[in-house]
C-alpha positions as CSV (number, residue, x, y, z in Angstrom):
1,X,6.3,-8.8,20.7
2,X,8.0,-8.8,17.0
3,X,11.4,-10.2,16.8
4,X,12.3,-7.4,14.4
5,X,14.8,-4.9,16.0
6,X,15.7,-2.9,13.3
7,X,19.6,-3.7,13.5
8,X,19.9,-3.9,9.7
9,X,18.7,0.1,9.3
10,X,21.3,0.9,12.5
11,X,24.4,-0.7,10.6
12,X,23.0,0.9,7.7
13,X,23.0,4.5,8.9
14,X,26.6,4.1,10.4
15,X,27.9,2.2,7.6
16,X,26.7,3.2,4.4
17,X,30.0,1.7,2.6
18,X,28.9,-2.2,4.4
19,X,24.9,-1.7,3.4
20,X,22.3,0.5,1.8
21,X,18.6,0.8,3.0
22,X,16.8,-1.9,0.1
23,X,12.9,-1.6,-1.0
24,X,12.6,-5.0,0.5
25,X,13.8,-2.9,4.0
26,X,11.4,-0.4,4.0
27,X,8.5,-3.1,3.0
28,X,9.8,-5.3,6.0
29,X,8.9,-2.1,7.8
30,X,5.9,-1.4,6.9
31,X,5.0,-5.3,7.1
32,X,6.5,-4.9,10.6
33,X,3.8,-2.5,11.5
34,X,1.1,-3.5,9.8
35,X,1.4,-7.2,11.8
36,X,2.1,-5.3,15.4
37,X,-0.9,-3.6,15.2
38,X,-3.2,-6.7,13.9
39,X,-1.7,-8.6,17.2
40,X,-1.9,-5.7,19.7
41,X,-4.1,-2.9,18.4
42,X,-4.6,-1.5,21.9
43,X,-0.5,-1.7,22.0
44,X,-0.4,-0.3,18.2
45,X,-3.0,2.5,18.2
46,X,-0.7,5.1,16.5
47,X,-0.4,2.7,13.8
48,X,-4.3,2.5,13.1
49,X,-4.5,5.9,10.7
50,X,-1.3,4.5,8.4
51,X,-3.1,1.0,8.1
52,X,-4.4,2.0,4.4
53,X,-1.6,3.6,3.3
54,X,0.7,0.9,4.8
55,X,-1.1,-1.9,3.0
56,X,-1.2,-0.4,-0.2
57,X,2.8,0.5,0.1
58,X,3.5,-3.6,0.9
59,X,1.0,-4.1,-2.1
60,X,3.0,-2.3,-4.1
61,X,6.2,-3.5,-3.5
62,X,5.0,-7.1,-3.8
63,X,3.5,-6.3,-7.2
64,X,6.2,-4.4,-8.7
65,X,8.7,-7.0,-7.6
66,X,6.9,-10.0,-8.9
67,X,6.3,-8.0,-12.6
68,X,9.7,-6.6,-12.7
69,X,11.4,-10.1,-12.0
70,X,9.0,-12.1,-14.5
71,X,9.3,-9.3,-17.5
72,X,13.6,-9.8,-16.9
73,X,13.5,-13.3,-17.1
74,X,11.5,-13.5,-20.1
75,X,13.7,-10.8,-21.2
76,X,16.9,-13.2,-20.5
77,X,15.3,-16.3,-22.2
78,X,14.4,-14.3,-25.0
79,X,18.0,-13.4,-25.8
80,X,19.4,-16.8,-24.6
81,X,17.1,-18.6,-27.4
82,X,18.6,-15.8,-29.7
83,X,22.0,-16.0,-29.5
84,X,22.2,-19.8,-27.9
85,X,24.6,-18.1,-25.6
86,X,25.9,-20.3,-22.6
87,X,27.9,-19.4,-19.9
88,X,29.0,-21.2,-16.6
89,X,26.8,-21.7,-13.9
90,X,26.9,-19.4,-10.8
91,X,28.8,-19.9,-7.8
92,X,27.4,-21.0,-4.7
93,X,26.0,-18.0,-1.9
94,X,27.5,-17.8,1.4
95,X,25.7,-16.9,4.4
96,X,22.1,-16.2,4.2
97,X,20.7,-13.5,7.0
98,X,17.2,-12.7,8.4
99,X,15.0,-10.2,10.2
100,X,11.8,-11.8,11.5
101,X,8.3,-10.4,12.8
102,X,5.4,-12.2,13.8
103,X,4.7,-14.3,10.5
104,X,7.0,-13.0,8.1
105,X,10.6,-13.3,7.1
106,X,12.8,-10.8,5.1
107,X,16.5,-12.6,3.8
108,X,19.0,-11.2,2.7
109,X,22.5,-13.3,1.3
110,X,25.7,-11.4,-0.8
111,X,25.7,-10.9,-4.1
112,X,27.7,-14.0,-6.1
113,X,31.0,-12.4,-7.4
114,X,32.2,-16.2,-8.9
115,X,31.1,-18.0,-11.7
116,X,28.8,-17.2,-14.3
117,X,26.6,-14.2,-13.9
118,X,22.7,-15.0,-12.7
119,X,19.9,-14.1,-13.6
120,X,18.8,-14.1,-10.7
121,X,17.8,-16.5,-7.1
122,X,15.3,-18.7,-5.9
123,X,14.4,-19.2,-2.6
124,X,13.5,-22.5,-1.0
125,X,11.8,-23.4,2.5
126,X,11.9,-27.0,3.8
127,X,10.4,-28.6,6.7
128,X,12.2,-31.5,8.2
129,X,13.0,-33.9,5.7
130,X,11.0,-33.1,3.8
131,X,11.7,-31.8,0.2
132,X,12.6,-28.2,-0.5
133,X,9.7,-25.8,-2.0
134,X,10.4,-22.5,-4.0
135,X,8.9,-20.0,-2.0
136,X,10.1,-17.1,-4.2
137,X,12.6,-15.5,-7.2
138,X,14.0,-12.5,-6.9
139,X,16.6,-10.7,-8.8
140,X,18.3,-8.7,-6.2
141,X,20.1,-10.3,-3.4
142,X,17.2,-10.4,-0.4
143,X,13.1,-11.9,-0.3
144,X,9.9,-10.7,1.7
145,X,8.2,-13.7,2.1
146,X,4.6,-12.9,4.1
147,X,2.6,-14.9,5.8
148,X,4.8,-17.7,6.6
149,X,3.6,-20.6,9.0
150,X,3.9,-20.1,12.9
151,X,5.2,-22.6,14.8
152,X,6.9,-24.6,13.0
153,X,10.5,-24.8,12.0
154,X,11.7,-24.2,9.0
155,X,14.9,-24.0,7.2
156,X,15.6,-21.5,4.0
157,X,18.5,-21.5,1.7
158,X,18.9,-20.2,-1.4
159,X,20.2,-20.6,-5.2
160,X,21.4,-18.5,-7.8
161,X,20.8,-19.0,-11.6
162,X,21.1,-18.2,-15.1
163,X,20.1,-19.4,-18.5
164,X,22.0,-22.7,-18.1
165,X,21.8,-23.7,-14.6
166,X,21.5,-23.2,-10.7
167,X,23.9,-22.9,-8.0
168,X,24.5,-25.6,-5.1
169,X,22.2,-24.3,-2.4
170,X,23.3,-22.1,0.0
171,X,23.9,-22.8,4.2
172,X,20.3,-22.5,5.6
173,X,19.1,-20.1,7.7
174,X,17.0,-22.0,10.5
175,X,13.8,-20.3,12.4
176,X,10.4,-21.4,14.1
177,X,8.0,-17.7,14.1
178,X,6.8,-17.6,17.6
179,X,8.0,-20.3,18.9
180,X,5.8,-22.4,21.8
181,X,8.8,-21.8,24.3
182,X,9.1,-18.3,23.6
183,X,5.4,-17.7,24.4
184,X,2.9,-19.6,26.0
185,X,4.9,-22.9,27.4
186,X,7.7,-20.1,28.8
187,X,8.6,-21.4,32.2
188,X,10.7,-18.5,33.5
189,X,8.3,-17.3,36.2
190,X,9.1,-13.9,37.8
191,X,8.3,-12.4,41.4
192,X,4.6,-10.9,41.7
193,X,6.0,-7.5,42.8
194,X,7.9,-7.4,39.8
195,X,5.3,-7.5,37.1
196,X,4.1,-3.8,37.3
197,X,7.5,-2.6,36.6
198,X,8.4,-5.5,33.9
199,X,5.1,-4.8,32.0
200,X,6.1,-1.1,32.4
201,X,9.5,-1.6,30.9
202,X,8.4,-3.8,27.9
203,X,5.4,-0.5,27.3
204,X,8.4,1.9,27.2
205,X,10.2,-0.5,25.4
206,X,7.6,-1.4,22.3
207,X,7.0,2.6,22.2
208,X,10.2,3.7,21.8
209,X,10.8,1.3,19.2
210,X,8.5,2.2,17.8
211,X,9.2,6.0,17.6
212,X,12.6,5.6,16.2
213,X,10.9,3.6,13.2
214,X,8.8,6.5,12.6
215,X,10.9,8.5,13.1
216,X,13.8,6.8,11.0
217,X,11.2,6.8,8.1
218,X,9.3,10.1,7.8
219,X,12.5,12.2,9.6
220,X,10.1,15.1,10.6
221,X,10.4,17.4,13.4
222,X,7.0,16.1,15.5
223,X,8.5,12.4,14.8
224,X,11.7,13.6,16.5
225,X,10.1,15.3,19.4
226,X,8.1,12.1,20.2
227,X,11.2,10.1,19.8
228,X,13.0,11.8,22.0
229,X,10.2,11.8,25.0
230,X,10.3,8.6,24.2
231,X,14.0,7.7,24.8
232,X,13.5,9.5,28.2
233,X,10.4,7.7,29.0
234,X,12.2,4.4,28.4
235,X,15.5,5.5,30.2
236,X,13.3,6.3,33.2
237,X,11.7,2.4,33.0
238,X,15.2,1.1,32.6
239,X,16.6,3.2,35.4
240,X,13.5,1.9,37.7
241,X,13.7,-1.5,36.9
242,X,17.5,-1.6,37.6
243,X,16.6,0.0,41.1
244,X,14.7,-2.9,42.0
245,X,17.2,-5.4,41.1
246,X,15.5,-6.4,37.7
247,X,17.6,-7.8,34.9
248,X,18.1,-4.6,32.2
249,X,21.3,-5.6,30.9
250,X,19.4,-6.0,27.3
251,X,17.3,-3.0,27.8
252,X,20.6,-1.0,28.3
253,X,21.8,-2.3,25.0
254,X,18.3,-2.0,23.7
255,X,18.6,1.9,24.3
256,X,22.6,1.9,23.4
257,X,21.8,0.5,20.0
258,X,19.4,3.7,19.2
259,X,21.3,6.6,20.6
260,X,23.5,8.9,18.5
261,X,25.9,10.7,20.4
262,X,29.0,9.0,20.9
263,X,29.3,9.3,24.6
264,X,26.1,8.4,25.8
265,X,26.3,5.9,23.6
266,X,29.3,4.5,25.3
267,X,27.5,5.2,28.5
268,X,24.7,3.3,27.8
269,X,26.6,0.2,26.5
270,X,28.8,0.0,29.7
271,X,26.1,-0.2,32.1
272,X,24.7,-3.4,29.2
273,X,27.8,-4.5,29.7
274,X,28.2,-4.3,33.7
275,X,24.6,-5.7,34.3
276,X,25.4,-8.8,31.7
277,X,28.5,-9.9,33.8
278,X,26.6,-9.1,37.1
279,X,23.3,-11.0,36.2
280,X,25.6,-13.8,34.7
281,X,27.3,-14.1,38.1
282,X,24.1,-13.9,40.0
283,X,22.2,-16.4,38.1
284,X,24.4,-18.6,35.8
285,X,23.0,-18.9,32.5
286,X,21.9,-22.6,31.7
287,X,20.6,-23.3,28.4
288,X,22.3,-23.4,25.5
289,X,20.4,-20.6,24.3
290,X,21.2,-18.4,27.6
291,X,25.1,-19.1,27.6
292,X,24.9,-17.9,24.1
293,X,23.0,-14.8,24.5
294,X,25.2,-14.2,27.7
295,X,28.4,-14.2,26.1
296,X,27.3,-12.6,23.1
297,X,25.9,-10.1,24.7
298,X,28.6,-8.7,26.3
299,X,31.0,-9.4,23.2
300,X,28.9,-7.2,21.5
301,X,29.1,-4.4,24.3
302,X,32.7,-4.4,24.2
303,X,32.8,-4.4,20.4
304,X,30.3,-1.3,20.3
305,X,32.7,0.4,22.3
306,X,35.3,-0.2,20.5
307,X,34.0,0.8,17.6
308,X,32.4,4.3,18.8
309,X,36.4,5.0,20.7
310,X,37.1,4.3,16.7
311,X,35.1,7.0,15.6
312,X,35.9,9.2,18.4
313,X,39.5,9.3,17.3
314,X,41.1,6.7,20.1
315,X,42.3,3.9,18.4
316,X,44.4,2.8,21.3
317,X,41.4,2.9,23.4
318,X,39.4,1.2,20.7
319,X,42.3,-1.3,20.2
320,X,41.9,-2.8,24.2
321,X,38.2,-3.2,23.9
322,X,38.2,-4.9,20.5
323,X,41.0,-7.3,21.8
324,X,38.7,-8.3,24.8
325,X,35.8,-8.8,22.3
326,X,37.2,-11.0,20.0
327,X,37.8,-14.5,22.7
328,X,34.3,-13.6,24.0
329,X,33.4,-13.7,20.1
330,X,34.8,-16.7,19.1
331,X,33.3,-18.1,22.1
332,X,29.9,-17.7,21.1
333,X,30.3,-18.4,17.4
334,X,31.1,-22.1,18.6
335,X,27.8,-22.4,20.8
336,X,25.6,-21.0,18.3
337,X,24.8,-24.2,16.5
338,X,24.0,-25.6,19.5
339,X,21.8,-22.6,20.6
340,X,20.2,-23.0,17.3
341,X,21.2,-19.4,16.7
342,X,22.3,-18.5,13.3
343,X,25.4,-16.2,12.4
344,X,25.6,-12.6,12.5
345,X,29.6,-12.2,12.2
346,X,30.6,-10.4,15.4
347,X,33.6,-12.1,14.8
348,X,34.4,-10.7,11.4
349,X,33.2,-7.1,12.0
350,X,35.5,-7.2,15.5
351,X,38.4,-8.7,12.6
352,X,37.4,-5.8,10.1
353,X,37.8,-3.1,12.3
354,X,41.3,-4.2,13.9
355,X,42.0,-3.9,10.7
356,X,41.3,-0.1,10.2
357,X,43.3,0.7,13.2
358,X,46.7,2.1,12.8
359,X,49.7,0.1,13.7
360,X,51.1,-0.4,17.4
361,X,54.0,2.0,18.0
């Protein structure tokens, strides 16, 4: 299954102000698709009509990109040989983010507000030690790169430059697409009995996901009808796994992250929450990558409800479960190195929203 969940578009929708749906979004989308259905057709079959017109939309945005970004740097150089103009060089990016399918990886960094103004950035992929290769240029602030090599790990950072010279690289954002251990060579072996109802969770799962992208993209009213008989379909798999004591913690925040209303919402994220504590209790986590995940997890399901008693109008309320966020937080931003896990700033948004909330009487 594709690693891409779709989390950028959910912030998005929520919080316009933070992000805004990019045409290197909606081609991650439709790349999403396109390589779900080569890998599972049987799995994908509503995705077979939309193949051509899916194609030709990636086409398009690929094409467009790379003539738009080489007519304005000509453009640039042009000017720059003109005028001899020469300005400082552009300060260094931050953090660089990613959303990842099967062979493909969309980045995304923030704009450089320091320094001189670039033209644009350049995107480099490096194996090892080995040396850095430009993979792309871009002049807005995120990259598409298809067809990338499986199974092998990689690390991206990223530049920005103008007319006289390039940034320091950016931190690198780490990542091996389907990695041996999290396919094949997996050694977490589950009861017999058990399979029927996991393979029947993960169907409910991949369909419902793939209903709210549909659905999230063409926003008509058969999309929404088969989104929501999916929701209920997947809700009925999750409530039938958890009845024969089957780790659903993520499913629950799986279906938390997608639902609307405020209450259900919150529902939905306890019950993540509860199972994530009681499955850690059970069966302590033992990897790094586990003990990350676990505490994450359930930093996360605190801070979403915070954050929905924030929009709900109960800052108190909000207040106590942002407070009991935050340590869990912290805790899992100092094992994600060793996870091999790369940033996603619980900590900050927990920080920015405390924020927002009035002052304790």
């Amino acid at each position: 299954m594709s690693k891409f969940i779709l989390y950028r578009i959910e912030r998005m929708a929520q919080e316009p102000a933070q992000e805004r749906i990019t045409p290197g979004l909606k081609a991650a989308a439709c790349l999403h698709r396109i390589t779900c259905h080569e890998r599972a057709p049987e799995k994908f079959a509503a995705v077979g009509p939309e193949l051509p017109a899916l194609r030709q939309q990636l086409a398009d945005y690929l094409d467009a990109t790379a003539r738009e970004t080489a007519a304005y740097l000509a453009l640039k150089s042009a000017q720059k040989a003109k005028r001899g103009e020469a300005g400082p060089v552009p300060a260094q990016i931050g953090w660089v983010h990613g959303q990842f399918g099967w062979n493909w990886v969309l980045l995304y960094w923030d704009e450089v507000n320091a320094g001189g103004q670039p033209w644009g950035y350049r995107v480099y992929r490096r194996e090892g030690v080995a040396a850095p290769v430009l993979v792309a240029t871009v002049l807005e602030p995120e990259a598409l790169l298809p067809e990338q090599p499986e199974g092998l790990h990689f690390y991206y950072h990223v530049t920005a430059f103008n007319g006289t010279d390039e940034s320091e690289a950016s931190p690198t954002f780490g990542l091996m697409l389907n990695a041996p251990d999290e396919a094949a060579t997996h050694t977490e072996h589950f009861p017999e009995q058990e399979m029927p109802i996991r393979r029947e969770l993960g169907a409910a799962m991949m369909t419902f996901v793939q209903k709210t992208m549909q659905y999230m993209f063409a926003q008509s009213e058969g999309d929404e009808v088969m989104l929501k008989v999916a929701t209920e379909e997947y809700r009925q798999a999750v409530l039938k796994a958890a009845s024969q004591n089957i780790e659903v913690s993520l499913a629950w925040h799986t279906l938390a992250v997608w639902t609307e209303e405020g209450k259900e919402r919150i529902g939905h994220f306890a019950r993540a929450l509860a199972g994530c504590r009681a499955e850690a209790k059970a069966r302590r986590p033992e990897t790094p990558k586990k003990i990350w995940s676990s505490i994450h997890t359930e930093a996360d399901c605190l801070f979403e409800i915070g954050r929905v008693h924030f929009h709900e109008g109960t800052p108190e309320i909000a207040r106590m479960f942002l407070m009991e966020a935050l340590p869990l937080a912290r805790e899992a931003d100092a094992l994600q190195a060793k996870a091999g896990v790369t940033d996603d700033r619980l900590e900050g948004r927990i920080g920015e929203l405390l924020l927002q909330l009035p002052e304790e009487k």
